[in-house]
Structures are given as structure tokens and as C-alpha cells.
C-alpha positions as CSV (number, residue, x, y, z in Angstrom):
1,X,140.9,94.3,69.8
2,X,141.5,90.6,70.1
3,X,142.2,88.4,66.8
4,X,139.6,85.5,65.8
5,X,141.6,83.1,67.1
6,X,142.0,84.4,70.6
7,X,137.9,85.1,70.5
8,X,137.3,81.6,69.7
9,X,139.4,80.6,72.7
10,X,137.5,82.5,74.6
11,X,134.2,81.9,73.7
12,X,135.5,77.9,73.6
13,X,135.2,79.0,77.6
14,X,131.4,79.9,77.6
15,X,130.4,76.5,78.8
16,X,132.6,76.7,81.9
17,X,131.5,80.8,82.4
18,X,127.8,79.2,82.1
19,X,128.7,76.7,85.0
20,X,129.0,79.4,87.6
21,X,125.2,81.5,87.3
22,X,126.7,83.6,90.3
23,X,129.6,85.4,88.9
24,X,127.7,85.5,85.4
25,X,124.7,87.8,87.7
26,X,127.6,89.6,88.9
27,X,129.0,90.6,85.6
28,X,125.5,91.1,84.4
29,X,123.5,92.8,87.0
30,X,125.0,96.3,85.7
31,X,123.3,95.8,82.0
32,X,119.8,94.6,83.8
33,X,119.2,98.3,84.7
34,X,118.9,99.9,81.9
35,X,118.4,96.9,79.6
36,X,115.6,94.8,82.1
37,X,116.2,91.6,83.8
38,X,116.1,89.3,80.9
39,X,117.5,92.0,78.6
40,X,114.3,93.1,76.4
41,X,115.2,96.7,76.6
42,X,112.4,99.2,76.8
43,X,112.1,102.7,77.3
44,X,114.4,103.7,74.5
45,X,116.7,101.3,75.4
46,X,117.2,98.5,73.1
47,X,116.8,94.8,73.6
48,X,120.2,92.7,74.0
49,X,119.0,89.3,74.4
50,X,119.0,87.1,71.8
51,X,119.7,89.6,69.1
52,X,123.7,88.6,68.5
53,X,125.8,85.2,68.1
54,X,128.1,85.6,70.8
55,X,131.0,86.4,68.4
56,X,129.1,89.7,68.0
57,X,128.0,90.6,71.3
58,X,131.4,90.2,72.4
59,X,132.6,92.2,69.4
60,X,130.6,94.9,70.1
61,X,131.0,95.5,73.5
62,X,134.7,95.6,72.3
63,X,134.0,98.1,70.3
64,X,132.0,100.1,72.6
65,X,135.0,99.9,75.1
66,X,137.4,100.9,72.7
67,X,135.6,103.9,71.0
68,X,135.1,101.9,67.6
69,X,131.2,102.1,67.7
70,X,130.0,105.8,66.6
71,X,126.2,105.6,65.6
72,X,123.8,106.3,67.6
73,X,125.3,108.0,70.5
74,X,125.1,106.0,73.4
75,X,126.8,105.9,76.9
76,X,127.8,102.4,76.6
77,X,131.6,103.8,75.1
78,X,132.1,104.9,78.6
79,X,130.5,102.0,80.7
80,X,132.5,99.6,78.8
81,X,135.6,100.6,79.6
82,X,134.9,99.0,83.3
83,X,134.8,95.4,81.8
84,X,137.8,92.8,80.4
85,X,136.9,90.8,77.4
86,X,136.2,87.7,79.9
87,X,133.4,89.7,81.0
88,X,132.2,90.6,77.9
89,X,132.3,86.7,76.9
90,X,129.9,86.2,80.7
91,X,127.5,88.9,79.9
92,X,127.4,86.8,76.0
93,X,126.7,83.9,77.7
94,X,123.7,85.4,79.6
95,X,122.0,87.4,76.3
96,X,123.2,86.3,73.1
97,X,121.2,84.1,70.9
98,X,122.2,80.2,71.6
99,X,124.9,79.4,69.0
């Protein structure tokens, strides 16, 4: 997992990340399915928008992808895997809660 230092770095990047809304959908477009367009979850699924700094989104996708996170059960361990900590800062600049 990536020190504080090197997560402020890159969250010091979310400003540039938010200047390109293609690439960001990109990233992004895999959570939208299960978690809805503007992520409000539903169906058992829980909301992701607005409900972590970005510090902690990005923190807990990291520990999704690297097995850390162990209640509930979720697929997300697995689907994490597919995405670099760059991404995970573009998908926190699309849901987490403005800083």
C-alpha cells in the first residue's frame, strides 16, 4: 500500500485527473453498473458517492485490491485488482465527497 506522502502526491493530481471528464468515464463506467450512474447504490449495493474524503476512497479501494478489507463479503477484492492507484485517485475524483 502506498505511504501518506505518495497519496497526497497523488491526490495533489485530482485537479488535473478532473480536467479530462473522458478518461475519468472511462475509469468509472465499470463502478456505474452495479453502483448507478451518479453512484447512489441500490439494490443491495451501497452508495459510493459522497460518502468518503478522497484519502479514503482511495484507501479503500486499496485495500479492496490488496485483500485488506474482510467485512462484508463483497466482490470488489477481485474487481480491484484490474485498477492502478491512478485510477483509484479518477474514480475519487468522480464520487468522493468535495474535500
Amino acid at each position: 500500500m502506498f505511504g501518506a506522502a505518495v497519496l497526497v502526491a497523488m491526490l495533489g493530481t485530482a485537479p488535473l485527473a478532473a480536467a479530462d471528464p473522458v478518461r475519468i468515464a472511462l475509469v468509472t463506467g465499470g463502478c456505474t453498473g452495479c453502483h448507478g450512474n451518479a453512484g447512489e447504490g441500490g439494490h443491495g449495493v451501497p452508495a459510493i458517492a459522497g460518502t468518503k474524503s478522497q484519502a479514503e476512497f482511495v484507501a479503500t479501494m486499496q485495500a479492496f485490491r490488496e485483500g485488506q478489507w474482510t467485512a462484508p463479503p463483497t466482490v470488489m477484492d477481485r474487481i480491484a485488482r484490474g485498477y492502478s492507484d491512478e485510477d483509484f485517485v479518477l474514480m475519487a475524483t468522480r464520487f468522493a465527497r468535495p474535500n
